[in-house]
C-alpha positions as CSV (number, residue, x, y, z in Angstrom):
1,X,0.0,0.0,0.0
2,X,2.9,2.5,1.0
3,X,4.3,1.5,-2.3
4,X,1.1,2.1,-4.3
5,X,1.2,5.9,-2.4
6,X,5.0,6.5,-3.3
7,X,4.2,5.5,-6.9
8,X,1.2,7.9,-7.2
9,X,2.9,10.4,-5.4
10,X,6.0,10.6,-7.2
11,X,5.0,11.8,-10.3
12,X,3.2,14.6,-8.7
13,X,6.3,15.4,-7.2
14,X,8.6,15.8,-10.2
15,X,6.1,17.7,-11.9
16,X,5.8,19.9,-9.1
17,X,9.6,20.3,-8.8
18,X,9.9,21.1,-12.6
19,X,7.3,23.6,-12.2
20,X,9.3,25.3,-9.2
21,X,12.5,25.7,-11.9
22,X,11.0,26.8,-14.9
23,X,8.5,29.3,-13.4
24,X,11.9,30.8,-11.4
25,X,13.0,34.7,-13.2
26,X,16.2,34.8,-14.8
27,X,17.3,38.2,-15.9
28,X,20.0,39.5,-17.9
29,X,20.8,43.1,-18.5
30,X,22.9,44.7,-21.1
31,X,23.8,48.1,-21.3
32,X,24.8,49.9,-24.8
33,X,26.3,53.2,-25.5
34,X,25.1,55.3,-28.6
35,X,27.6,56.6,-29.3
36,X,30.2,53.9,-28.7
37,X,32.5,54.7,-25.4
38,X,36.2,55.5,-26.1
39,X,38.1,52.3,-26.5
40,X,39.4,49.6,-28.5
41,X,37.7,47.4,-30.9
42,X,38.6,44.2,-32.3
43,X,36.6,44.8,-35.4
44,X,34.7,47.5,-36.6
45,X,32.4,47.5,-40.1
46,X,30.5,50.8,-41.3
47,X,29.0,51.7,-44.7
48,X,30.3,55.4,-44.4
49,X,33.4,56.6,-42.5
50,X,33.9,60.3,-41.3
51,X,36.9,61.3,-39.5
52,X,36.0,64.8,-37.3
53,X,34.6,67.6,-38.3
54,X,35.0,67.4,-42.1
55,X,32.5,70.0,-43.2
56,X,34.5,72.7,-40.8
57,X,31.2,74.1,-39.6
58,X,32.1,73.8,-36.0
59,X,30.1,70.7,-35.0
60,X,29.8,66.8,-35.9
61,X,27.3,65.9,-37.3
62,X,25.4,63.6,-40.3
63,X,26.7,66.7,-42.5
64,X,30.3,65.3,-42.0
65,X,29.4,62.0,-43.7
66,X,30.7,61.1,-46.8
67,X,28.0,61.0,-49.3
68,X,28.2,57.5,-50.3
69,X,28.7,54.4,-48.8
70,X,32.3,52.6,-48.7
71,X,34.4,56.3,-48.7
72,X,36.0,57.9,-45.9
73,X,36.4,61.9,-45.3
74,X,39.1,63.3,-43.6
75,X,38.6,66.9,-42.2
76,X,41.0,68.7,-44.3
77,X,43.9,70.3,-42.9
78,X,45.6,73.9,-43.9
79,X,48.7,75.1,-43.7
80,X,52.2,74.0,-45.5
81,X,52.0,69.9,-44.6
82,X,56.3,70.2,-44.1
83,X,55.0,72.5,-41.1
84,X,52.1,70.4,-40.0
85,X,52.9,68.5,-36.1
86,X,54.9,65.7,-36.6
87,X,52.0,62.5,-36.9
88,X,52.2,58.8,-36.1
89,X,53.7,56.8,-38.8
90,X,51.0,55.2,-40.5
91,X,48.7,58.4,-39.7
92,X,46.5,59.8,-43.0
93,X,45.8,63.7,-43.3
94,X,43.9,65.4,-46.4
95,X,45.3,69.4,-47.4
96,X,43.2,71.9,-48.3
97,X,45.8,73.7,-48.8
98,X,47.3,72.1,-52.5
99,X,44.1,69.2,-52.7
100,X,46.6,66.4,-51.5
101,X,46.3,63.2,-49.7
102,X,49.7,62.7,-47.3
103,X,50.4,60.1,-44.7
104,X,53.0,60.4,-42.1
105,X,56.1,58.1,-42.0
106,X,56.8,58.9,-38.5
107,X,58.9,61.8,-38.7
108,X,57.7,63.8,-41.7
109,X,54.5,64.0,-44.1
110,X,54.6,62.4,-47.6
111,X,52.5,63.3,-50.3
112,X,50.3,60.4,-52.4
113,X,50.5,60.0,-56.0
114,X,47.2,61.1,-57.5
115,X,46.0,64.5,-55.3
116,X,46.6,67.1,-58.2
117,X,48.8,65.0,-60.4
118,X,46.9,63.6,-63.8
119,X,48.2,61.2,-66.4
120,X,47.1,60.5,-69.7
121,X,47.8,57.8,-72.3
122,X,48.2,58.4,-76.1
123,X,48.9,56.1,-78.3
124,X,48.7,54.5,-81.6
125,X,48.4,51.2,-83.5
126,X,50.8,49.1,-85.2
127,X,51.2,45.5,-86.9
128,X,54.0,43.9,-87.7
129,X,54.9,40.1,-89.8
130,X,57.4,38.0,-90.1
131,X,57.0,37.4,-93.6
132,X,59.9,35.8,-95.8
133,X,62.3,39.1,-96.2
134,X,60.0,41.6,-94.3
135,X,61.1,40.5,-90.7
136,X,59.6,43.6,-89.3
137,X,60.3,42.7,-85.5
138,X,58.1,42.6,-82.7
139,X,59.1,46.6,-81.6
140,X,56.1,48.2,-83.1
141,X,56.2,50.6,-86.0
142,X,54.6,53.9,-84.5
143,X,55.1,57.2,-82.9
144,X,52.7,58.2,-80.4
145,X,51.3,62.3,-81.2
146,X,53.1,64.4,-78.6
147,X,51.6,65.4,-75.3
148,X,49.6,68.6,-75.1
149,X,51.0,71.7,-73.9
150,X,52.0,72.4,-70.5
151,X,52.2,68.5,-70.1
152,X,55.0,66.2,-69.6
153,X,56.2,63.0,-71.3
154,X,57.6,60.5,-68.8
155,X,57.5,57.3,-70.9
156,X,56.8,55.5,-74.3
157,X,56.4,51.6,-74.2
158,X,55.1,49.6,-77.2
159,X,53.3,46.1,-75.9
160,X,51.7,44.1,-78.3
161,X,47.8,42.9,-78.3
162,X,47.8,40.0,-80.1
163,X,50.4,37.6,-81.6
164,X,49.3,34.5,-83.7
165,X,49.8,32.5,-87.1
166,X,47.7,33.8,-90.4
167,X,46.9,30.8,-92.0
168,X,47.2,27.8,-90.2
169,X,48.1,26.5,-86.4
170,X,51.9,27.0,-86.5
171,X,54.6,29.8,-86.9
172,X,57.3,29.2,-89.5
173,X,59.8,31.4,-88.2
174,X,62.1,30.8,-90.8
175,X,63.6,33.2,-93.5
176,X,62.0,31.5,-96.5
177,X,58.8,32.2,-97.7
178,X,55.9,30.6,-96.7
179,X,52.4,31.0,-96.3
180,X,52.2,30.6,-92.5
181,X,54.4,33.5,-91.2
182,X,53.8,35.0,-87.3
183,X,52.2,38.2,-87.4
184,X,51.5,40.8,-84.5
185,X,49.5,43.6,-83.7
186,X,49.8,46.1,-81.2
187,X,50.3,49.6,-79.7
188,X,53.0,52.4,-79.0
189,X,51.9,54.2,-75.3
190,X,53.2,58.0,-74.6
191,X,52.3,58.6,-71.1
192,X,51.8,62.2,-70.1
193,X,51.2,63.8,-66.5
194,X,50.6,67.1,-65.4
């Protein structure tokens, strides 16, 4: 009989038990900063990137953005860069002053290629064949116009487009004649900058 009792009993018991646990409160509280405390961050992903005040109006704010996602802005800086403070190697700085992006090497201020400086590229075609006698070489045959006033050539390269075999699947590089001869075509490159 005490048996049957326990039996009946001891259901009632673990259900009441499992009652007592789940119905028990379990809090967690997290706290969040907007904006983000000073500090270190392992990683750090953002569509849009400003760097202080960038619109020089005297305040931060979503006027500083950059007005695109996946760019940065700098606030520009004035002033001669070789009398800017000394940065941190590694450190990036835009200039108002001459439209020029500089980073610091850790004692002085070095300019980027690209902030002011443009480069074009003229050029013209050429082809060239190896046929028996002709042997025109692979150098191109072209001279590039000159570059526009006030600009500067700083080199002239010839690289060739496309090399292959006129008339069947192999070259016959010899001197005879022969209807298979390698032929090329390509261009001559002046490049300018200003």
């Amino acid at each position: 009989m005490i048996r049957q009792k326990i039996a009946m009993l001891l259901p009632l018991l673990i259900i009441a038990l499992v009652s007592i646990v789940l119905a028990a409160d379990e809090s967690i509280t997290l706290t969040t900063f907007y904006p983000s405390p000073f500090g270190s961050y392992d990683k750090l992903q953002t569509n849009r990137l400003a760097v202080g005040d960038t619109n020089n109006d005297g305040q931060m704010s979503e006027l500083d953005q950059p007005n695109r996602n996946g760019d940065i802005r700098l606030t520009p800086q004035s002033g001669n860069p070789a009398n800017w403070v000394r940065g941190e190697e590694g450190q990036l700085a835009y200039s108002s002053t001459n439209d020029n992006l500089y980073h610091s090497n850790g004692s002085s201020w070095v300019a980027q290629a690209g902030g002011g400086t443009t480069v074009i590229q003229l050029s013209c075609a050429w082809g060239t064949d190896y046929t028996a006698g002709a042997n025109h070489g692979w150098d191109g045959s072209c001279v590039p116009q000159a570059c526009p006033a006030g600009w500067t050539s700083t080199a002239i390269y010839s690289e060739p487009v496309s090399v292959g075999c006129s008339g069947h699947y192999y070259c016959n590089w010899a001197d005879t004649a022969s209807a298979y001869h390698p032929v090329a075509v390509g261009r001559t490159v002046r490049v300018c900058v200003k």
